[in-house]
C-alpha positions in Angstrom: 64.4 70.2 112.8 67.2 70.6 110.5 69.7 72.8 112.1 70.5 75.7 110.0 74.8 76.5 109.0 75.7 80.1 109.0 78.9 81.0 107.3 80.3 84.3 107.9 82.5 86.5 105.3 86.2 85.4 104.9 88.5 87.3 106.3 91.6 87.6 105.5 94.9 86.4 108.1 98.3 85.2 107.2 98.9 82.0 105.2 101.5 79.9 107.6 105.0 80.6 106.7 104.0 83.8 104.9 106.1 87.3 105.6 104.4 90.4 106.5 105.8 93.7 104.7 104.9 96.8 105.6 106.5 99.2 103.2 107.1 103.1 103.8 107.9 105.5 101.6 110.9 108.0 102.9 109.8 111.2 104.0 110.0 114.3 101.9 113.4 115.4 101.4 115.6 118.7 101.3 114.5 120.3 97.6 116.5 120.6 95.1 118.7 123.4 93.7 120.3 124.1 90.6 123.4 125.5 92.7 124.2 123.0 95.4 124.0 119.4 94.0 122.8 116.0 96.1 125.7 114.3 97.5 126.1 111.1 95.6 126.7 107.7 97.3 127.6 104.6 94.7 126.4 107.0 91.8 123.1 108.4 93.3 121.6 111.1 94.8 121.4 111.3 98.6 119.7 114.1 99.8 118.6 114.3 103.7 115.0 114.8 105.1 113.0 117.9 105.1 111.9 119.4 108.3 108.9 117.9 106.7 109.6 114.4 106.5 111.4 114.7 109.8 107.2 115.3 111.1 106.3 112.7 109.0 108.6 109.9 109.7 107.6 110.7 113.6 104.1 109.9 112.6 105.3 107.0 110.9 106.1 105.3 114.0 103.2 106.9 115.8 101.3 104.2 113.6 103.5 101.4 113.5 105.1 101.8 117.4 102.4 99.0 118.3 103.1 96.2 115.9 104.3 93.3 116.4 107.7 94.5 114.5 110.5 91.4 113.8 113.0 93.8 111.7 113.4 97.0 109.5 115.0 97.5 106.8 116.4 100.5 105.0 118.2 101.4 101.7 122.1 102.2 101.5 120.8 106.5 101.2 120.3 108.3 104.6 116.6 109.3 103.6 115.2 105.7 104.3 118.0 105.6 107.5 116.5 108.9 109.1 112.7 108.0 108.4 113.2 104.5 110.2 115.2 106.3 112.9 111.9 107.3 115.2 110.1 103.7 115.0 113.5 102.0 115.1 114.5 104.3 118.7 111.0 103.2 120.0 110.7 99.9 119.2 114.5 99.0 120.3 115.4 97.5 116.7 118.4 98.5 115.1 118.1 98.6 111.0 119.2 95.9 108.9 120.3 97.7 105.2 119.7 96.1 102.0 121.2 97.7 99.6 118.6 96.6 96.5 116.3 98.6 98.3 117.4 101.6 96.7 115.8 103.8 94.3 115.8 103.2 91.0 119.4 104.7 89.2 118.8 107.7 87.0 121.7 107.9 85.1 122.0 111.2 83.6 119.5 112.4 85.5 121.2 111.8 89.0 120.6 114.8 90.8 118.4 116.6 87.9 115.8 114.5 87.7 113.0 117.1 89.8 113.7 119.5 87.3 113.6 117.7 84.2 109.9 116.4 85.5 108.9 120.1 86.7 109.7 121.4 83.2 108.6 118.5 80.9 111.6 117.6 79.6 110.5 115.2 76.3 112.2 112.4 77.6 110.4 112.8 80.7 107.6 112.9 79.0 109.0 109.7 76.6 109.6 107.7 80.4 105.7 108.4 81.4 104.5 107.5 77.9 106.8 103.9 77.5 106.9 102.9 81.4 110.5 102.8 81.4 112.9 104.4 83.6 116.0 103.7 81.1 114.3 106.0 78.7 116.8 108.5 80.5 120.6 108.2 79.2 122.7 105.5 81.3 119.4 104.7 83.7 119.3 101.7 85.3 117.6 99.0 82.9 114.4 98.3 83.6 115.2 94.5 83.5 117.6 95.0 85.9 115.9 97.2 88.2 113.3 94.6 88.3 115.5 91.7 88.9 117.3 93.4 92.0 113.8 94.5 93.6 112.4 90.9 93.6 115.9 90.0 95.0 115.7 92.1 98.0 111.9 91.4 98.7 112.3 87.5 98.5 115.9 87.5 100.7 113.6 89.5 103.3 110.7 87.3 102.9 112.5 84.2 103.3 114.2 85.6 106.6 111.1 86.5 108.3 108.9 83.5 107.9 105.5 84.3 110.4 106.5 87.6 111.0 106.2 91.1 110.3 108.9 93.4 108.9 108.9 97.3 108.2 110.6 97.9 105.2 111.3 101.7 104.2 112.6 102.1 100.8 111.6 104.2 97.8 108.5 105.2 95.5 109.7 104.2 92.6 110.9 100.7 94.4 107.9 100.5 96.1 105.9 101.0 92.9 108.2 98.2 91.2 107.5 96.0 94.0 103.7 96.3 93.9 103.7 96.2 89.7 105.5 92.7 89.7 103.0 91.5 92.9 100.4 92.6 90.5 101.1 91.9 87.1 100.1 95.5 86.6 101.7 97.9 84.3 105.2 99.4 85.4 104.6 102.3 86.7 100.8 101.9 87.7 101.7 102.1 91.6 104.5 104.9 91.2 103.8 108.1 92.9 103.2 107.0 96.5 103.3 109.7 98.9 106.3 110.3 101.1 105.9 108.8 105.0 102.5 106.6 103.1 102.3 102.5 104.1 101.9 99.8 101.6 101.4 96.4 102.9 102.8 92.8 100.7 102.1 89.9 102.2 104.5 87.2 100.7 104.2 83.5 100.4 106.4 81.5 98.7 103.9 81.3 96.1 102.5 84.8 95.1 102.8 88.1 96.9 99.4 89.4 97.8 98.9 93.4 97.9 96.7 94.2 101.1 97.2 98.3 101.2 98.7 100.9 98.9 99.8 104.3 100.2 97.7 104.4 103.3 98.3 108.5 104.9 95.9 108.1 107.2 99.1 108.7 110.4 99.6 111.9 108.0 96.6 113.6 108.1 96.9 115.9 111.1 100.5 116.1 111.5 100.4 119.6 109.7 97.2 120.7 110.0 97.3 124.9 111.6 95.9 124.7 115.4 92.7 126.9 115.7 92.8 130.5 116.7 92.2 130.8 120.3 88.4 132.8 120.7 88.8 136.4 121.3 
């Protein structure tokens, strides 16, 4: 009797000599005000964490605390610094900066930018429309802001060979990362939420997008407790 093969689904592990990055969105931070400016470091707005994203970068490392964690990375502005701080305290890493991480310069726009979006400013409008952050005056180039994203992602890729590295950074970095892993349109993964996971998994061939803006470690962290019965 001819024995019969069974071959189950293929699922997925990773490739030798492949990095592991899981990427996190900052929490939210403070809003902004038309009467007390960001403070600026190297030319861009550095606002601190929300109460809010205080909550959420604790759930952050509620979900990650268990990983088999090699590094973390943060940007030069305090927002990434103070979401990494919980995971980095529990895990006994101290965080490596990498300054390309940073968000994307606005130009013009440093310090402006929420309102300019909240009130449809045309050139906002213009930015959405051409997929171009240097649509704003004296913005970063988009060529540019490309070049220095892949930078940072290979540098920490090629460090961390068979491991695992949590990188917090920005949305719109994070959505430049995940567009040039994809091929996709510039600003087709922008918008993730703040204290949200992405995973890349890069070889030294491609980079292979496994998750984008998983919440899931968000969703009860500000949910209202249930009225005691009467």
């Amino acid at each position: 009797m001819t024995e019969v093969r069974t071959y189950r689904q293929f699922r997925f592990s990773r490739p030798p000599g492949a990095a592991e990055l899981l990427l996190v969105r900052h929490g939210e931070s403070i809003p902004a005000r038309d009467d007390v400016p960001f403070p600026l470091v190297d030319g861009q707005g550095d606002p601190e964490l929300d109460p809010v994203g205080h909550e959420q970068a604790e759930r952050v490392a509620d979900r990650l605390q268990h990983e088999d964690v090699a590094a973390i990375y943060v940007s030069t502005l305090q927002r990434t610094a103070q979401t990494a701080a919980p995971l980095a305290a529990r895990l006994g890493i101290a965080p490596r900066v990498e300054p390309d991480l940073r968000e994307v310069g606005l130009g013009d726009w440093e310090g402006t930018f929420r309102r300019h979006i909240a009130e449809g400013h045309p050139i906002a409008r213009e930015m959405y429309l051409q997929q171009r952050w240097d649509v704003i005056p004296n913005a970063e180039p988009a060529e540019a802001f490309a070049a220095r994203v892949r930078g940072a992602i290979t540098r920490i890729a090629e460090a961390h060979a068979d491991e695992a590295v949590v990188v917090v950074s920005h949305g719109g970095t994070i959505g430049q990362v995940l567009a040039l892993a994809t091929g996709a349109r510039a600003f087709a993964f922008n918008g993730s939420d703040n204290g949200a996971i992405s995973h890349l998994v890069v070889t030294p061939e491609r980079w292979i997008v496994r998750r984008y803006n998983d919440t899931a470690h968000l969703s009860l962290a500000f949910t209202t407790a249930p009225e005691p019965p009467t």
